[in-house]
N, C-alpha and C positions, 0 to 999 in steps of 0.2 A: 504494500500500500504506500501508495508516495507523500510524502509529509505535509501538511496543510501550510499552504502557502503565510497566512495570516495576513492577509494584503500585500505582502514584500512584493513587488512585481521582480527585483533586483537586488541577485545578494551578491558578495563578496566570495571570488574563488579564486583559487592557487592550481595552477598546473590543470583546469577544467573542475577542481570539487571545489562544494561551498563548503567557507568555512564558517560560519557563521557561530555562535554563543549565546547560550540562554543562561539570565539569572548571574546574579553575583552574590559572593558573599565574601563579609571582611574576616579578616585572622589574622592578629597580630599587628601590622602596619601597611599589608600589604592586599590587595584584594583581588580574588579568583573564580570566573569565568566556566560557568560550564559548559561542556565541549557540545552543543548540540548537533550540529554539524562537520566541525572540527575534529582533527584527530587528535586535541593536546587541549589540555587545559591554559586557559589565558589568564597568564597572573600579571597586574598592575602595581606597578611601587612608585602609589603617588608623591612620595617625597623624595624622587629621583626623575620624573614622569618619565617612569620606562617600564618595557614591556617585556615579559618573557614567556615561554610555555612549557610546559611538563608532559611528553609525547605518554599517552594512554594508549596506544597500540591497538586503537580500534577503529577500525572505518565505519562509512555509513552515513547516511540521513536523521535528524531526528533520538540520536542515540537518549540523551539526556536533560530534562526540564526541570530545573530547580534546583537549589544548592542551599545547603543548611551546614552551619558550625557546629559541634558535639563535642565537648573534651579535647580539644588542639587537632581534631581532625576535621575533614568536610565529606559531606557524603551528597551525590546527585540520586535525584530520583529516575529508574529507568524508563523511557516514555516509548522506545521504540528497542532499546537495548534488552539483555539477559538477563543482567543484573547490576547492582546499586553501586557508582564509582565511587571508591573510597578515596579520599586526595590527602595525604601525609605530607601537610606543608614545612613540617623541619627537614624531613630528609629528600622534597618531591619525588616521592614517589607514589605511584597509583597502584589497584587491587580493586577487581569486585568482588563482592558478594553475591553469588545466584540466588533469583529471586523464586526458580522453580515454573513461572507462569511466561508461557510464551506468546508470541502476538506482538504486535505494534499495537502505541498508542494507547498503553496501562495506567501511567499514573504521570499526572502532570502539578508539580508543588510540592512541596517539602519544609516540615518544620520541624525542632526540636523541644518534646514539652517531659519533663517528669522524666526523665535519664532514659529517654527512648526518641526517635524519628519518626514521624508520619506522613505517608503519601498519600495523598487526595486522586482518588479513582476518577480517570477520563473516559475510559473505553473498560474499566477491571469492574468486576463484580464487588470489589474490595477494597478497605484502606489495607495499605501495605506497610506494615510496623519492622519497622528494624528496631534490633539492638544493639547498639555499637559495643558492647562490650565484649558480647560473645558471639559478635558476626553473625547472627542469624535473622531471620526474616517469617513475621507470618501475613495472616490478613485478618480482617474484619469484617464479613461479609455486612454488605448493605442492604440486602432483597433484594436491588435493582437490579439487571443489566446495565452497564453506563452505556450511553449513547451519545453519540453527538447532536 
């Protein structure tokens, strides 16, 4: 399924892929970009205005929506990806976590409430709870089917 445009008539691409970025969030003094189009995460260090990337080793359209801070880590929600990018900004390095549920278009948002993450279902039957502590992942069924 090809990723909803969102009015962009025109995005930004390298070598023919868009690279595009959904969602940011801050850590520390610096702030990071999640890769939604992009192969690497976009990190900003605005008190140098310069730019760098953290290469996540995954291609693709739509991979990731949303980025939340947790205990000196960041975690994206996967929207079209497998599972949840974990982003380790002291040492940048990345890591999913499988989420188990395949398909495009699962969960779009992400927040950190009570020592756990929560994904807001787009297209999922379900919120999508991580626990960063112990890397795992369930859901919350809603009734619904999501729909667009």
């Amino acid at each position: 399924m090809p990723c909803p445009n969102n009015g962009n008539a025109e995005r930004a691409t390298r070598n023919g892929h868009r690279i595009s970025y959904y969602a940011v969030a801050a850590h520390g003094n610096r702030l990071f970009c999640a890769p939604r189009d992009a192969s690497s995460v976009l990190v900003i260090d605005p008190a140098t205005d310069t730019v760098t990337t953290i290469e996540c080793g995954v291609s693709g359209n739509c991979k990731w929506s949303g980025i939340a801070a947790h205990d000196g880590r960041l975690f994206c929600a996967p929207f079209c990806a497998s599972g949840v990018l974990v982003i380790d900004p002291a040492d940048e390095a990345v890591h999913t976590i499988e989420c188990g549920v395949s398909g495009d278009l699962k969960w779009m948002g992400i927040a950190a409430c009570d020592g756990r993450l929560f994904c807001a279902p787009y297209d999922a039957s379900g919120v999508l709870v991580i626990d960063p502590a112990a890397e795992t992942v369930h859901t919350i069924e809603c009734g619904v089917l999501g729909e667009r």
